[in-house]
Structures are given as C-alpha cells and as structure tokens.
C-alpha positions as a Markdown table, in Angstrom:
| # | Residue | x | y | z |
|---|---|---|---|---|
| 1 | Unk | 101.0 | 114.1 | 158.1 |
| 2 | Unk | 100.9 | 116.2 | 155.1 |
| 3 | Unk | 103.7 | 113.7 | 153.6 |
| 4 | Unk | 101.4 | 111.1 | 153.9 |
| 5 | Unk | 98.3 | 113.0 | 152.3 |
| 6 | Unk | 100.7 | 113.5 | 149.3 |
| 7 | Unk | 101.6 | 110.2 | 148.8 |
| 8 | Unk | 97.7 | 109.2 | 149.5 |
| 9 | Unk | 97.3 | 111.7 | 146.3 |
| 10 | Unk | 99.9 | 111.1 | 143.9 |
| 11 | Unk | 98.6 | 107.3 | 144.4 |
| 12 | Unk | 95.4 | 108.0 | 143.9 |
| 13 | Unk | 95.8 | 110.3 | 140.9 |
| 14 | Unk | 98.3 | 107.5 | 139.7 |
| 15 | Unk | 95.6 | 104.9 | 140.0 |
| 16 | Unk | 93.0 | 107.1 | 138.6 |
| 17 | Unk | 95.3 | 107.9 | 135.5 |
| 18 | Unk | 96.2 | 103.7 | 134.9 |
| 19 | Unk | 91.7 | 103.6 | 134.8 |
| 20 | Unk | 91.3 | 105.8 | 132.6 |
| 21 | Unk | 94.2 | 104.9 | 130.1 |
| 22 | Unk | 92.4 | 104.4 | 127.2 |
| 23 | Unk | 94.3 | 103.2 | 123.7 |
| 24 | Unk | 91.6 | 104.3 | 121.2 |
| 25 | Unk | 92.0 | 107.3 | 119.2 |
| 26 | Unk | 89.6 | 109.5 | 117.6 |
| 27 | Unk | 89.7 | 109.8 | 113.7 |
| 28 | Unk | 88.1 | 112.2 | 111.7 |
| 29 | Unk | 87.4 | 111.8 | 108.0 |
| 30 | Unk | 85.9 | 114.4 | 105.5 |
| 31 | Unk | 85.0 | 113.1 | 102.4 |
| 32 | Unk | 83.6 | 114.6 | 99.2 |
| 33 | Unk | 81.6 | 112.7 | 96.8 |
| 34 | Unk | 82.7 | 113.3 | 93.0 |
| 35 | Unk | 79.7 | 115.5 | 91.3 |
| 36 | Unk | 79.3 | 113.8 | 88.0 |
| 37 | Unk | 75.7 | 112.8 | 87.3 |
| 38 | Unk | 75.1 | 109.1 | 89.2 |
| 39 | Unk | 78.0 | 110.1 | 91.2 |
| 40 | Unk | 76.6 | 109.6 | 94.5 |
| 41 | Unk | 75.7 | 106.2 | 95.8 |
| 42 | Unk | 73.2 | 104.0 | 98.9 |
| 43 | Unk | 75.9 | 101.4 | 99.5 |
| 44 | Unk | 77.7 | 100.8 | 103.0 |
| 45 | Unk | 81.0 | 102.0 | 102.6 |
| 46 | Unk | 83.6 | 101.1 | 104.6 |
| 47 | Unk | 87.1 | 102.0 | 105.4 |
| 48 | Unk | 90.8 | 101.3 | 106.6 |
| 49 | Unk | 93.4 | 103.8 | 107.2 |
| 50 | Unk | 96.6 | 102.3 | 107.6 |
| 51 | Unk | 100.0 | 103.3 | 108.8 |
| 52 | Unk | 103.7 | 103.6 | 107.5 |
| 53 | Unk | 104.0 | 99.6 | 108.7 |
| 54 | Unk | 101.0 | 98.2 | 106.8 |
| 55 | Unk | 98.8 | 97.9 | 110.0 |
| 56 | Unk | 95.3 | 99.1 | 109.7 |
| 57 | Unk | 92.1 | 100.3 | 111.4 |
| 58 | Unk | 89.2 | 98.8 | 109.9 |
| 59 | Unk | 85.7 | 100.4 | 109.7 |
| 60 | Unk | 83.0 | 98.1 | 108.3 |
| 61 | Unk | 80.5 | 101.2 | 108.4 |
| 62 | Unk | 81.5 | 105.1 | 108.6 |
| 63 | Unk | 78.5 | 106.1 | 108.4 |
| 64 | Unk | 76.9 | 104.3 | 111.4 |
| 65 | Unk | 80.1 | 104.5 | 113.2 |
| 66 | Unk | 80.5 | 108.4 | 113.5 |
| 67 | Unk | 78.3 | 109.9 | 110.5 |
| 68 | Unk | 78.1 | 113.7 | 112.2 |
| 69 | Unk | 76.1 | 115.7 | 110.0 |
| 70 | Unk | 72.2 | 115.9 | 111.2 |
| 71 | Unk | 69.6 | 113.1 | 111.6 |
| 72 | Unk | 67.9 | 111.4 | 108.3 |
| 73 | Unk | 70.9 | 112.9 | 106.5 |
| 74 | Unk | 71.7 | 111.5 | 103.1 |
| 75 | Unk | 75.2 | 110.4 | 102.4 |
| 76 | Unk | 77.3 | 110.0 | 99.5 |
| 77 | Unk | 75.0 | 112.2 | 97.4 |
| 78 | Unk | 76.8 | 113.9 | 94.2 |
| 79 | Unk | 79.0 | 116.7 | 94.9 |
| 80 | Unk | 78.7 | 116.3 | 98.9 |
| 81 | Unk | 80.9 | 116.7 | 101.8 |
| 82 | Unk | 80.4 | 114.2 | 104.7 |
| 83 | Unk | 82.0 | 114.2 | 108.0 |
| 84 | Unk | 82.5 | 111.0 | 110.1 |
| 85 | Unk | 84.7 | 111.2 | 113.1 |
| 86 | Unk | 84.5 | 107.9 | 115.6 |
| 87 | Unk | 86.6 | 106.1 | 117.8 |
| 88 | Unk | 89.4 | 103.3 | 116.9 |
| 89 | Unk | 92.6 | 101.9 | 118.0 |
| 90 | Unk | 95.3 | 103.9 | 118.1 |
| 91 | Unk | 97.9 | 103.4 | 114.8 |
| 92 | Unk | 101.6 | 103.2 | 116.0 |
| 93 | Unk | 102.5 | 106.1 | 113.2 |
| 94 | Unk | 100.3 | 108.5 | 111.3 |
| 95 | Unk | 97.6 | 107.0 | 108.4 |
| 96 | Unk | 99.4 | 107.4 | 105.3 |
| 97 | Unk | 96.7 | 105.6 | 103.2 |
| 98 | Unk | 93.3 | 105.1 | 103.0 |
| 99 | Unk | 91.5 | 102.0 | 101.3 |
| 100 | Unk | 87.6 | 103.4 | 100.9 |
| 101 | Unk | 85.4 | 100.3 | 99.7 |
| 102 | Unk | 81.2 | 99.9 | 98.7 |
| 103 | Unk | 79.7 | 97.0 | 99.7 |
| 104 | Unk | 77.6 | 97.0 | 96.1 |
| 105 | Unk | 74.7 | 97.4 | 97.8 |
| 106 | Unk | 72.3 | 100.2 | 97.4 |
| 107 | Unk | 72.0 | 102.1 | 94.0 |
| 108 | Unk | 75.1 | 104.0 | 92.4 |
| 109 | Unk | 77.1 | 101.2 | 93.8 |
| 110 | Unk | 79.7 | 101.1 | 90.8 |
C-alpha cells in the first residue's frame, strides 16, 4: 500500500509540476536618465532586449508593464533612476543588447 501512495504522489507532484510550468521570465531593468538640462522626457518608451541569436523580447511600455517605484511617480526625469521589472518570455541565452526607443510623444521626446 505505501508503494501505491508513492506512486499516487510522485504523479501527482509530476502533474502539479507539468501545471505550473511556466516559460516567462522575469526581467529587471534599472535605468538612469542622463542629467543635462531637458534631459528627461513624457514619451512612452519602449524596449527589446535581445539575445546572442538576434531574437528579442519586446516591451511596447516599461513603464506600465512593471514601473516599481511608488504611485504618481514621474519617470524619465533628469538625472533619475527608474526601476521596471515585469514578466516576458524566456530568451534562449542571456540579453546581450538592448534597443531603448521614445515614441515622440510627450515633451523632451528628442
């Protein structure tokens, strides 16, 4: 009987495991904006991070998709350093480059 309540729990944690299997990743990006005077900026900025193959995770907002520093926050100021972390595919190999973009919207968008 025991044999059988083994095998009833290496099944179950087997299935349990195959449910929970996710393939996301979390990433987490700190970024500083440059402290000349207009250096800050209101657009949406998006982001890819891409791996040693050329395949990438795309990010059409960091800020809405894991902006983590308190509520009515202002990012992109001048001289600041905002952290976003969020969830995203998985890469196949580490980023090894980063393609940070404005949208042009916003003021300081250049």
């Amino acid at each position: 009987m025991s044999l059988n309540l083994l095998l009833l729990s290496l099944l179950l944690l087997s299935a349990s495991t195959i449910a929970f299997f996710d393939e996301d990743c979390v990433y987490t990006l700190y970024m500083r904006t440059g402290s000349i005077i207009k250096g800050g900026t209101d657009s949406i900025i998006s982001v890819r991070l891409y791996d040693m193959y050329g395949d990438y995770v795309g990010v059409s907002n960091i800020e809405a998709w894991g902006g983590l520093l308190e509520p009515g926050h202002d990012y992109f100021e001048r001289g600041n350093l905002d952290i976003f972390s969020g969830r995203a595919p998985c890469l196949s190999s580490p980023v090894c480059a980063l393609n940070l973009t404005s949208d042009g919207s916003g003021s300081g968008h250049g």
